[in-house]
N, CA, C and O atoms as CSV, one atom per row, in Angstrom:
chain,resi,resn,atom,element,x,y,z
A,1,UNK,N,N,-14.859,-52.879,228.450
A,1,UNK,CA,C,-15.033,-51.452,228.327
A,1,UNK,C,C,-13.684,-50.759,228.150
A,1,UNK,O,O,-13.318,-49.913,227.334
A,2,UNK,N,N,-13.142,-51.281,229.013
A,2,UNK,CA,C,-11.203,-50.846,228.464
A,2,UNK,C,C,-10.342,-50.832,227.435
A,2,UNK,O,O,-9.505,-50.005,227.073
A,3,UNK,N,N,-10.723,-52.016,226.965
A,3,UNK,CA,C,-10.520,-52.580,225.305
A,3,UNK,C,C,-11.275,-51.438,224.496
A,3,UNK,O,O,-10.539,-50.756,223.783
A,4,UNK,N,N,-12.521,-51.148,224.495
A,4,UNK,CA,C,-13.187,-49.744,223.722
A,4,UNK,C,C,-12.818,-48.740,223.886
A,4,UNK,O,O,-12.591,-48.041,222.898
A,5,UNK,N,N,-12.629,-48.305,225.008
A,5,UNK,CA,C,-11.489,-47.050,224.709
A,5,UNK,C,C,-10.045,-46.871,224.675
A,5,UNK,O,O,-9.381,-45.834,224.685
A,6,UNK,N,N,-9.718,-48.017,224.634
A,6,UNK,CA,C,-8.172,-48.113,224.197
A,6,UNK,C,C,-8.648,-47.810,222.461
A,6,UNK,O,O,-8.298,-46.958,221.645
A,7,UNK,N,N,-9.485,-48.820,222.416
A,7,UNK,CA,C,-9.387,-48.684,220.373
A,7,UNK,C,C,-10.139,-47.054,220.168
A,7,UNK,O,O,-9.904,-46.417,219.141
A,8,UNK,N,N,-11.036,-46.499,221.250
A,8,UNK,CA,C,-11.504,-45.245,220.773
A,8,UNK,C,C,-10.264,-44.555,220.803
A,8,UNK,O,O,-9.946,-44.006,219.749
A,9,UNK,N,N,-9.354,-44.438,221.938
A,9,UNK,CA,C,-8.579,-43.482,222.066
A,9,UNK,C,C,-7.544,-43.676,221.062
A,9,UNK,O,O,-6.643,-42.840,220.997
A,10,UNK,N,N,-7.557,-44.730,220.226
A,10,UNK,CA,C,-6.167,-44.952,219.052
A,10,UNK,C,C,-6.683,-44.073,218.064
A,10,UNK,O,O,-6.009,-43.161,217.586
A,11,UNK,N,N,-8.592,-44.470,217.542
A,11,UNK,CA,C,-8.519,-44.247,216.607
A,11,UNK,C,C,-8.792,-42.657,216.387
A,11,UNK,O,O,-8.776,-42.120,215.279
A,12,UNK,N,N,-9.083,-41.893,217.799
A,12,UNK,CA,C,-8.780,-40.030,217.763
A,12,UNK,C,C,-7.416,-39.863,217.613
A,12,UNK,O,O,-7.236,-39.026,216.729
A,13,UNK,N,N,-6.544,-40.202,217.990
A,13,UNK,CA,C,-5.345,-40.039,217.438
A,13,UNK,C,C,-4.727,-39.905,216.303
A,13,UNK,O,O,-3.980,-38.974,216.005
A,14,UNK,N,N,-5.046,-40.921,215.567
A,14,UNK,CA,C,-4.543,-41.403,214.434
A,14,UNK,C,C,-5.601,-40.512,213.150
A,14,UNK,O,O,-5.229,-40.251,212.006
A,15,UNK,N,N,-6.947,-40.181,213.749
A,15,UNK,CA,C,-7.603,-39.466,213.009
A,15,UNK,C,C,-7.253,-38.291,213.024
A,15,UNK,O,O,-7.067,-37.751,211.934
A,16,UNK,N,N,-7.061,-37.551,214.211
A,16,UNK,CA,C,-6.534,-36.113,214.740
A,16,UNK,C,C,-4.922,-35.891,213.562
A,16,UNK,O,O,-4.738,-34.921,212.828
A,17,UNK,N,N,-4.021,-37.045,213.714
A,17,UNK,CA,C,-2.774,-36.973,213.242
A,17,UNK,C,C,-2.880,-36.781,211.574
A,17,UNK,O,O,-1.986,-36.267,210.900
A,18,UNK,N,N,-4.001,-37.235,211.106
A,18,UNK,CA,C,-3.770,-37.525,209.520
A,18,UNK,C,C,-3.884,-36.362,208.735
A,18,UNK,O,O,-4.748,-35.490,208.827
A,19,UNK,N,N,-3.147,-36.413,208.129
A,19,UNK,CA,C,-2.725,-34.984,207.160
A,19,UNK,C,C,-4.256,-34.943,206.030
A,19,UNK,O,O,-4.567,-35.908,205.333
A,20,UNK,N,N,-5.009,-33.693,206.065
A,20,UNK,CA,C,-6.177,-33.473,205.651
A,20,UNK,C,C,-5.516,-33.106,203.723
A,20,UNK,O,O,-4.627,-32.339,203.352
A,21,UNK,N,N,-6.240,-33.849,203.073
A,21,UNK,CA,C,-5.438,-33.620,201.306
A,21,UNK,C,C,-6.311,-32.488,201.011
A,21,UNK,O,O,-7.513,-32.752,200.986
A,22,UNK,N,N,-5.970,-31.319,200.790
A,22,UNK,CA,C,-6.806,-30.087,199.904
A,22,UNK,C,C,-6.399,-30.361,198.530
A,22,UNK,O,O,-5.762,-31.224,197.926
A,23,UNK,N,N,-7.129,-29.094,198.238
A,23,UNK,CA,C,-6.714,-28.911,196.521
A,23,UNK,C,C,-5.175,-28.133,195.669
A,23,UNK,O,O,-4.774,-27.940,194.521
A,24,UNK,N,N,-4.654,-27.849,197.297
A,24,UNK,CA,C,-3.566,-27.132,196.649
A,24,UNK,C,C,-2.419,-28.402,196.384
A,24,UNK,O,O,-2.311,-29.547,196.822
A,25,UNK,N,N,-1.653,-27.581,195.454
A,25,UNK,CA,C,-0.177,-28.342,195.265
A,25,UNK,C,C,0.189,-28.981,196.139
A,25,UNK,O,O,0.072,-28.471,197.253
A,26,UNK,N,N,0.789,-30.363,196.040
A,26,UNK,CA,C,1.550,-30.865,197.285
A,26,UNK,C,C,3.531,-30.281,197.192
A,26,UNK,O,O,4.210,-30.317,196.165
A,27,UNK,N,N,3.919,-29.896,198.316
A,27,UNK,CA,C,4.592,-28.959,198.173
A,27,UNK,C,C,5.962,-30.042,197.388
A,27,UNK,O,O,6.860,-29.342,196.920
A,28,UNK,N,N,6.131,-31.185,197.259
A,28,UNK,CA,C,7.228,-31.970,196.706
A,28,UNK,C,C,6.784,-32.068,195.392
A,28,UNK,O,O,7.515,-32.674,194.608
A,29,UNK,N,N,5.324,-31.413,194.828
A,29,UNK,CA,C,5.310,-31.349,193.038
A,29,UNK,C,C,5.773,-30.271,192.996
A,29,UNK,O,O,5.902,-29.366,193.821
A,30,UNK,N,N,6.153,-30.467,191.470
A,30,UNK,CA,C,6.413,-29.209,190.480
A,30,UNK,C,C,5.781,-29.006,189.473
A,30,UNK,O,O,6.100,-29.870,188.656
A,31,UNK,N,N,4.594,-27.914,188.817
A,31,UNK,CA,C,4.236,-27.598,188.034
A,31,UNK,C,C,5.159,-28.210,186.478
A,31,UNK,O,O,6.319,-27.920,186.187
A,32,UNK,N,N,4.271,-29.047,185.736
A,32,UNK,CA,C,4.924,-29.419,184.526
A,32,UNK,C,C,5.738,-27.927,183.926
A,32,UNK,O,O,5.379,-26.767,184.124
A,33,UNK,N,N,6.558,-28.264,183.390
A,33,UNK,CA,C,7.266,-27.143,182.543
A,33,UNK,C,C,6.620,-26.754,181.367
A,33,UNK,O,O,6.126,-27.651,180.684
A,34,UNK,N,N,6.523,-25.585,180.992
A,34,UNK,CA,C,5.833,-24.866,180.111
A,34,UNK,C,C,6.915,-24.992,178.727
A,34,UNK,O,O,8.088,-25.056,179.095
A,35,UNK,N,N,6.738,-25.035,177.288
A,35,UNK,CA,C,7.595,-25.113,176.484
A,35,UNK,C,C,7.316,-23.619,176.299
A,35,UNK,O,O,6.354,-22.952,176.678
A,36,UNK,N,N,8.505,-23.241,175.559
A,36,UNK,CA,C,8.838,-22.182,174.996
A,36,UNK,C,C,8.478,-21.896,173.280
A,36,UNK,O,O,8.951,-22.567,172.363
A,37,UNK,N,N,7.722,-20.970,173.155
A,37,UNK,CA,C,7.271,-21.244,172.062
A,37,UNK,C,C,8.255,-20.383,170.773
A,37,UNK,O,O,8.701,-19.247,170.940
A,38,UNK,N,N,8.437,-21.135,169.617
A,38,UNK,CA,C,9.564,-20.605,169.479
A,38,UNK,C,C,9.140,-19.814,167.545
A,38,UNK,O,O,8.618,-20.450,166.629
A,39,UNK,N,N,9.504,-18.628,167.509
A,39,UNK,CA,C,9.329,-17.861,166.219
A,39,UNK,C,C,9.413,-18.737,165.022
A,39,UNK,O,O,8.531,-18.910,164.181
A,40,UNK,N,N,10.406,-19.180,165.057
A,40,UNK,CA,C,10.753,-19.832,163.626
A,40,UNK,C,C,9.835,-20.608,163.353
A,40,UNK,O,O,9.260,-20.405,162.283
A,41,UNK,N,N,9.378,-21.756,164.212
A,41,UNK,CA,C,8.790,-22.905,164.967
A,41,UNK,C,C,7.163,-22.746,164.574
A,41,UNK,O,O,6.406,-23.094,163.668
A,42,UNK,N,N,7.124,-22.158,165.563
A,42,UNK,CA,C,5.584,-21.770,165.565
A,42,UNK,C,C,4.646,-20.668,165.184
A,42,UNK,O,O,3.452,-20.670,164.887
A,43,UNK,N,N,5.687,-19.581,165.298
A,43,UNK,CA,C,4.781,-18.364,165.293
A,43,UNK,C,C,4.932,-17.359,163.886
A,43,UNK,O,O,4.023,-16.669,163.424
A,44,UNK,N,N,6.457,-17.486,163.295
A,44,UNK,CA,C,6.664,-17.106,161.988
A,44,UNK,C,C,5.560,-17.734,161.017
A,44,UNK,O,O,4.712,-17.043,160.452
A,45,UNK,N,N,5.656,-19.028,160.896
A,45,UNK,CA,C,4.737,-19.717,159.754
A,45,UNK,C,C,3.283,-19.051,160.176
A,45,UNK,O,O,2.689,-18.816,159.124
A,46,UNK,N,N,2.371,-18.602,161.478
A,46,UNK,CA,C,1.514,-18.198,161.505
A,46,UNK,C,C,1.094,-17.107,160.696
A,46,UNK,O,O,0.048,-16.997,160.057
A,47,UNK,N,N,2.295,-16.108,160.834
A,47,UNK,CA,C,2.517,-14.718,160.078
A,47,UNK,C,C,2.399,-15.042,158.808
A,47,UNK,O,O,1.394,-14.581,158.267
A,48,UNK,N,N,3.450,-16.013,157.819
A,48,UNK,CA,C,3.516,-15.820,156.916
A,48,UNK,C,C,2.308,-16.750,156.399
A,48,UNK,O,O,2.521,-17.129,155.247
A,49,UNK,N,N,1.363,-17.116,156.820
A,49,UNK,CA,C,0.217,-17.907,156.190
A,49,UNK,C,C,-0.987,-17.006,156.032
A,49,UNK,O,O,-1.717,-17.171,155.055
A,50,UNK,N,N,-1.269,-15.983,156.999
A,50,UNK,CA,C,-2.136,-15.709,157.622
A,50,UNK,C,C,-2.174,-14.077,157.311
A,50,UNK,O,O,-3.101,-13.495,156.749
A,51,UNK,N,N,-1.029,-13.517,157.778
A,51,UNK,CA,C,-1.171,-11.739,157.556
A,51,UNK,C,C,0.310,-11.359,156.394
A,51,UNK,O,O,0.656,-10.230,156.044
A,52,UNK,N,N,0.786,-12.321,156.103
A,52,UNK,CA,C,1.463,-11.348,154.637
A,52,UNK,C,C,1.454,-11.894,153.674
A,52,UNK,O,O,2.395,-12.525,153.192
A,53,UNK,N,N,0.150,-11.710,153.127
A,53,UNK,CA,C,-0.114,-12.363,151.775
A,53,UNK,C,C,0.332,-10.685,151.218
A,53,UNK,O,O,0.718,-9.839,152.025
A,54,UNK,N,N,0.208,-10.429,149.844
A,54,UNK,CA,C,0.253,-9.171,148.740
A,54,UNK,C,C,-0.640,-8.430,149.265
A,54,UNK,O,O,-0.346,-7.236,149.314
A,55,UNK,N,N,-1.966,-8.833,149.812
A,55,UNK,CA,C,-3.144,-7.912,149.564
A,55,UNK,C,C,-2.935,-7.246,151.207
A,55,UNK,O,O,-3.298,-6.118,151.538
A,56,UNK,N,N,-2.227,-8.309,152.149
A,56,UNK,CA,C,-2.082,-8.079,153.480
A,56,UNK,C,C,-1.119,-7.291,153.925
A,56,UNK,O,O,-0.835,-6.252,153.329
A,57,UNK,N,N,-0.564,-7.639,154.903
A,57,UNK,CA,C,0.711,-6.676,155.433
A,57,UNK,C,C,2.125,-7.030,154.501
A,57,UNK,O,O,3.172,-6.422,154.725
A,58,UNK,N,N,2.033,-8.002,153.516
A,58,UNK,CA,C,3.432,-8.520,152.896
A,58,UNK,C,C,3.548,-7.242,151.874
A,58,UNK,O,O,4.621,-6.734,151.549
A,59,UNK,N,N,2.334,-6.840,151.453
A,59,UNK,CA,C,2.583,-5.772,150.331
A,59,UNK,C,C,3.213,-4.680,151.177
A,59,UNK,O,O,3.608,-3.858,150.351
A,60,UNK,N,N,3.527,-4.223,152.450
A,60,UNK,CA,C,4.063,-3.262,153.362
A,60,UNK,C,C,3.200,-1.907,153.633
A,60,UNK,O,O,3.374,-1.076,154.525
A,61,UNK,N,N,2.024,-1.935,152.397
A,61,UNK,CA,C,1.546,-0.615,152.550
A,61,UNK,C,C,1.476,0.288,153.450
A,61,UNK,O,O,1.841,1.464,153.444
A,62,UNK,N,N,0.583,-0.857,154.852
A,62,UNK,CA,C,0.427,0.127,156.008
A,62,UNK,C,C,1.613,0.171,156.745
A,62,UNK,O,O,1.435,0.438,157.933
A,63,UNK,N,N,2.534,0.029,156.470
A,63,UNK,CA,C,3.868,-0.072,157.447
A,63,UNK,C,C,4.351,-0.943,158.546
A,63,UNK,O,O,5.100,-0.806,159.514
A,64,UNK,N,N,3.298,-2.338,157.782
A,64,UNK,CA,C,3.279,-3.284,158.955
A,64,UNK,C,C,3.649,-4.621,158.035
A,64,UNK,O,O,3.134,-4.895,156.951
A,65,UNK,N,N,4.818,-5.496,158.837
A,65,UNK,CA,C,5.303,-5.945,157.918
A,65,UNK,C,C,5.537,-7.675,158.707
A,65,UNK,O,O,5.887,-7.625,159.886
A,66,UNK,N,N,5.367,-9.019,158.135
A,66,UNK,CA,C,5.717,-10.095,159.456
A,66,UNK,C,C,6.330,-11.153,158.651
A,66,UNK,O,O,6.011,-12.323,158.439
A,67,UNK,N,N,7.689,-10.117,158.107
A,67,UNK,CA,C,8.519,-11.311,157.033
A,67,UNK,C,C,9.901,-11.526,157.954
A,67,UNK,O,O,10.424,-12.640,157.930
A,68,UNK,N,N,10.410,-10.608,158.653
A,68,UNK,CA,C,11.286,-11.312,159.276
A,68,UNK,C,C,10.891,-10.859,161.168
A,68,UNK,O,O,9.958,-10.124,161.494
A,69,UNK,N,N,11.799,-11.476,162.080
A,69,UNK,CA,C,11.615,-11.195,163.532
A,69,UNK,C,C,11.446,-9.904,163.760
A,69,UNK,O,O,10.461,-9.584,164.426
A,70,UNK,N,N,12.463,-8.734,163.212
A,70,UNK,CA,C,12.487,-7.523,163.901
A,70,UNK,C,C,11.369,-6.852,163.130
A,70,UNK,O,O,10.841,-5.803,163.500
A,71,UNK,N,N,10.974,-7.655,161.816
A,71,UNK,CA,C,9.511,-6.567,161.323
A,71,UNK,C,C,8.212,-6.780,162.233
A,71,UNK,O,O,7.264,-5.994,162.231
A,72,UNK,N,N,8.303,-8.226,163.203
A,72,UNK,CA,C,7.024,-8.438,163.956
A,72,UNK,C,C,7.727,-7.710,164.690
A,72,UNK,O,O,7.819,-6.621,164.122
A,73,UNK,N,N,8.341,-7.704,165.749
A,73,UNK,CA,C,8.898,-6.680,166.877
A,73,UNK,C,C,8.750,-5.543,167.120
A,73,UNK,O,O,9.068,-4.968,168.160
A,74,UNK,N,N,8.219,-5.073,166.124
A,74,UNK,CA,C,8.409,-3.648,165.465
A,74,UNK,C,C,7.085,-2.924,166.053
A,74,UNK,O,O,6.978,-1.788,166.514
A,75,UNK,N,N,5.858,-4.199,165.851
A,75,UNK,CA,C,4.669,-4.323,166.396
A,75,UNK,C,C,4.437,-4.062,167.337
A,75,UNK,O,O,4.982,-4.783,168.172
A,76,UNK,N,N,3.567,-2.979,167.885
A,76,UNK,CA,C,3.290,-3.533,169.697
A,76,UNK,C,C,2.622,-5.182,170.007
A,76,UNK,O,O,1.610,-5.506,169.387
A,77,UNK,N,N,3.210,-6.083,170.913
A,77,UNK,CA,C,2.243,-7.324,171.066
A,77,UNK,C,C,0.973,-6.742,171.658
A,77,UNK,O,O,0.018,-7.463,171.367
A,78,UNK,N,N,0.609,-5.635,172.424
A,78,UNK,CA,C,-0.673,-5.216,172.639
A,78,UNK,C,C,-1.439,-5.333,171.546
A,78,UNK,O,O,-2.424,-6.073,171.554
A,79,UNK,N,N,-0.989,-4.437,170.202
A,79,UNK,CA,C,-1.716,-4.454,169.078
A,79,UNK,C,C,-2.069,-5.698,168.304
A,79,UNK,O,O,-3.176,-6.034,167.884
A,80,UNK,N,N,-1.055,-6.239,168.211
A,80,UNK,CA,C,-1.014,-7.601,167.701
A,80,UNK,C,C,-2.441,-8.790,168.236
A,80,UNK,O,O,-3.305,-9.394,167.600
A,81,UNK,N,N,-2.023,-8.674,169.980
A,81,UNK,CA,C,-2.843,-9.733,170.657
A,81,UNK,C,C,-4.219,-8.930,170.391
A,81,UNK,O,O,-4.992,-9.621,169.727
A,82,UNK,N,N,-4.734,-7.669,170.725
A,82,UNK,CA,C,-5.854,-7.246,170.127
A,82,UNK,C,C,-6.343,-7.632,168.809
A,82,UNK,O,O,-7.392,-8.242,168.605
A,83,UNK,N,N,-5.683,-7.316,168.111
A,83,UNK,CA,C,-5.945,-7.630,166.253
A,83,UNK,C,C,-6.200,-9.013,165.902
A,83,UNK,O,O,-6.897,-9.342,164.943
A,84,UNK,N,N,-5.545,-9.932,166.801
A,84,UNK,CA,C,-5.952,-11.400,166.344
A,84,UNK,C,C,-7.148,-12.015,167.498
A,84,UNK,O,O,-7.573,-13.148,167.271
A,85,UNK,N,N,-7.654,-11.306,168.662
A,85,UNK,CA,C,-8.926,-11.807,169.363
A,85,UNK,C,C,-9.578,-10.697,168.896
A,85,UNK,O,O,-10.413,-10.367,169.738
A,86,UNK,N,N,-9.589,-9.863,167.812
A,86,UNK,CA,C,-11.043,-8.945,167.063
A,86,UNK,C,C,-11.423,-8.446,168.434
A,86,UNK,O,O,-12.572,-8.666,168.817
A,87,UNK,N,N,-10.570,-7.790,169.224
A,87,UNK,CA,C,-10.956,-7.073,170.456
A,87,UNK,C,C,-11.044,-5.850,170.008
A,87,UNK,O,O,-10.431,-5.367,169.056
A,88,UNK,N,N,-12.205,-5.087,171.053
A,88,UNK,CA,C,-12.948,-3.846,170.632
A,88,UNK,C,C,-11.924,-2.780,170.414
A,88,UNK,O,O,-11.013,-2.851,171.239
A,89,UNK,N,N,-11.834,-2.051,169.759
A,89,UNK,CA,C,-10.607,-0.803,169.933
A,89,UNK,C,C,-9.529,-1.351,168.632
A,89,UNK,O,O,-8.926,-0.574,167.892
A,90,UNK,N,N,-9.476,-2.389,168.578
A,90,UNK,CA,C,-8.612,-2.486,167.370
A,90,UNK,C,C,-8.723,-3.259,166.236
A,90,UNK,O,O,-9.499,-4.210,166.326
A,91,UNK,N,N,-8.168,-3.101,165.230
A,91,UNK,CA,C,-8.620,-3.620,163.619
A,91,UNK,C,C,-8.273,-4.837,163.624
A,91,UNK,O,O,-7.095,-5.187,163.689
A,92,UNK,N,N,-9.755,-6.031,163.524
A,92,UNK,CA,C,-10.105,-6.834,163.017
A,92,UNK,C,C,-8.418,-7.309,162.651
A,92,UNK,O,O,-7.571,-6.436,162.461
A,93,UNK,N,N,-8.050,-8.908,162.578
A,93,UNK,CA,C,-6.796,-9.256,161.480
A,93,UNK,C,C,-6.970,-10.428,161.879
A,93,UNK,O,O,-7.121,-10.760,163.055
A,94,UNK,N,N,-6.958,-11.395,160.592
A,94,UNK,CA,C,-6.877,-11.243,159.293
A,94,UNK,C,C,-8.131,-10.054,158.803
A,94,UNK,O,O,-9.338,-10.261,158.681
A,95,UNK,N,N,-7.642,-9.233,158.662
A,95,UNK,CA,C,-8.640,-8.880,157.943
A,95,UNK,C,C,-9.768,-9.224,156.825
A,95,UNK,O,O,-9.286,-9.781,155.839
A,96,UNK,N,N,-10.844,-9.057,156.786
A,96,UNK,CA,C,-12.567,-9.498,156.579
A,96,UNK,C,C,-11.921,-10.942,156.436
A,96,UNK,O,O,-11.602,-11.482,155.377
A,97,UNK,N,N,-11.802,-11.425,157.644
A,97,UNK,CA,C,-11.941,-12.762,157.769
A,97,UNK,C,C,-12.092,-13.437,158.664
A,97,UNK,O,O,-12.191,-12.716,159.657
A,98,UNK,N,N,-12.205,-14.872,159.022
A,98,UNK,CA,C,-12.583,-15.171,160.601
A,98,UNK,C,C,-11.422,-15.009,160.930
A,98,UNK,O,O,-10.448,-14.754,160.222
A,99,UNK,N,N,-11.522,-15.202,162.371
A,99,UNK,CA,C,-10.751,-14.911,163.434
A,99,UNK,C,C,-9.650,-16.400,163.477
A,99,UNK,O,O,-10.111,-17.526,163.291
A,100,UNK,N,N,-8.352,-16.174,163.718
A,100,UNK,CA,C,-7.293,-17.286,163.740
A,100,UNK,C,C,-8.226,-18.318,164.659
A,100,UNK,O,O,-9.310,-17.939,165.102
A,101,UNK,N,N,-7.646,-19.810,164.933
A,101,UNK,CA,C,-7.998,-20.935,165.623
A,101,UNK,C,C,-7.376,-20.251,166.736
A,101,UNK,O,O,-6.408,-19.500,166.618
A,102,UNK,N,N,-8.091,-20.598,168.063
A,102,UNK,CA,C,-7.636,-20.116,169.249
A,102,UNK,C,C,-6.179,-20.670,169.629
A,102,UNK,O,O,-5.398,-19.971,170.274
A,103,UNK,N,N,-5.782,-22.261,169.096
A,103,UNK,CA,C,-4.794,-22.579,168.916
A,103,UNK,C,C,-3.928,-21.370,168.121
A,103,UNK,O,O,-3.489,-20.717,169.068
A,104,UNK,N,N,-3.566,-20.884,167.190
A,104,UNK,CA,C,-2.930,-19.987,166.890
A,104,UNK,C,C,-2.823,-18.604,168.102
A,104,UNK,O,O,-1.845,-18.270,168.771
A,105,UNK,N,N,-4.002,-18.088,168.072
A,105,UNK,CA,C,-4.077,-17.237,169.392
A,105,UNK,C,C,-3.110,-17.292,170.081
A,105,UNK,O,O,-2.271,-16.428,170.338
A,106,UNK,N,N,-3.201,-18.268,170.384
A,106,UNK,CA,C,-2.644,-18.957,171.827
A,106,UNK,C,C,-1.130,-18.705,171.669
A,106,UNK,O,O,-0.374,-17.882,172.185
A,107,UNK,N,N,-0.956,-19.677,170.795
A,107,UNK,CA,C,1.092,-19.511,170.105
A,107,UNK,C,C,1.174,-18.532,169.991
A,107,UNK,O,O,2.050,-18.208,170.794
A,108,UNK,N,N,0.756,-17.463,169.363
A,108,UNK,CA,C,1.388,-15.999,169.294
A,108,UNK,C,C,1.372,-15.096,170.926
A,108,UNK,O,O,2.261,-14.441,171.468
A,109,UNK,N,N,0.075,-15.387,171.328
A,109,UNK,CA,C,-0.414,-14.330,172.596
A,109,UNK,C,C,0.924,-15.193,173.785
A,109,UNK,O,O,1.392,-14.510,174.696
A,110,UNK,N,N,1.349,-16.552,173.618
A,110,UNK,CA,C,2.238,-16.738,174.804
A,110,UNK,C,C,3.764,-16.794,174.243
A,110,UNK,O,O,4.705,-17.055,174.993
A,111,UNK,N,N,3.899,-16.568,173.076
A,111,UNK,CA,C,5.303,-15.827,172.306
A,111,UNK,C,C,5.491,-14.576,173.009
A,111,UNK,O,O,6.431,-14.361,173.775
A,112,UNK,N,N,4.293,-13.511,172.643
A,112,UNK,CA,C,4.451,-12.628,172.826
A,112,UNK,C,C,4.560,-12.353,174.454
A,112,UNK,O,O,5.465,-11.659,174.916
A,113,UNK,N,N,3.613,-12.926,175.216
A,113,UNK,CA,C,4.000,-13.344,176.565
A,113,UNK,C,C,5.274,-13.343,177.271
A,113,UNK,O,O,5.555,-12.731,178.301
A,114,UNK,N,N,6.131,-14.250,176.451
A,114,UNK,CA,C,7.716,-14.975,177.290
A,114,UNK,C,C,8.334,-13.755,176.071
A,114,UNK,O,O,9.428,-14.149,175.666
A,115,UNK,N,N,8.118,-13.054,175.722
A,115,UNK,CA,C,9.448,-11.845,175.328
A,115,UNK,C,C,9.612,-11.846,173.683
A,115,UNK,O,O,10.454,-11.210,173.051
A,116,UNK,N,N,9.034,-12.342,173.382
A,116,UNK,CA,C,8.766,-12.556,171.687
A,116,UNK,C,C,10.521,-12.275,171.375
A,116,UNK,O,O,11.147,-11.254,171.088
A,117,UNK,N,N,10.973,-13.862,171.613
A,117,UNK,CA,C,12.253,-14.169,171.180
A,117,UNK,C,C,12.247,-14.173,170.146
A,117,UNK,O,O,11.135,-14.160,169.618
A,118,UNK,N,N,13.435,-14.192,169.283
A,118,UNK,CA,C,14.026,-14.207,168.167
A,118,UNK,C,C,14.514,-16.108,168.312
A,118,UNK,O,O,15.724,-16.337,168.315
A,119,UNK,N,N,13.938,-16.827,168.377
A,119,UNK,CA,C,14.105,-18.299,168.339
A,119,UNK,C,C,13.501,-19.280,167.692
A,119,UNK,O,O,13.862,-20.444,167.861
């Protein structure tokens, strides 16, 4: 009977002692690093495929222009990130056309995110 609660009393211990694993972070990880998404890279070629063709913003008409950095800049990214998720309140873009791959979305909306570098 001594022998049984010697092993009961080890194994409340050792159960009591054990570190319970949740779902949060363990505090010695680090969140993978996020890349930086970069104009030239990723988000220029979006522009120039997509919204400045002649018929689009490249012809300049409406005063909106995405041939070099400071002509997107120029942009609010509010307007921008609206215009490419066809969110209510602002004009459709590409215009009468589908909506970019959410992949694109994405590259521009987290450009515009981290400070819409000139990189």
């Amino acid at each position: 009977m001594n022998r049984s609660f010697n092993l009961l009393a080890i194994a409340l211990v050792m159960f009591s002692c054990s570190k319970d694993k949740d779902s949060s972070t363990d505090e010695n990880e680090m969140p993978a690093p996020l890349a930086i998404v970069s104009f030239a890279a990723d988000v220029h070629p979006i522009f120039l495929t997509n919204c400045n063709g002649v018929y689009c913003h490249g012809g300049g008409a409406d005063g909106k222009n995405f041939t070099t950095h400071a002509d997107v800049i120029a942009i609010s990214g509010e307007k921008i990130i609206g215009a490419i998720n066809h969110s209510a309140g602002f004009e459709a873009m590409p215009k009468s056309q589908m909506k970019l791959s959410q992949g694109k979305i994405d590259t521009i909306t987290t450009w515009i995110n981290e400070g819409g570098l000139d990189n």
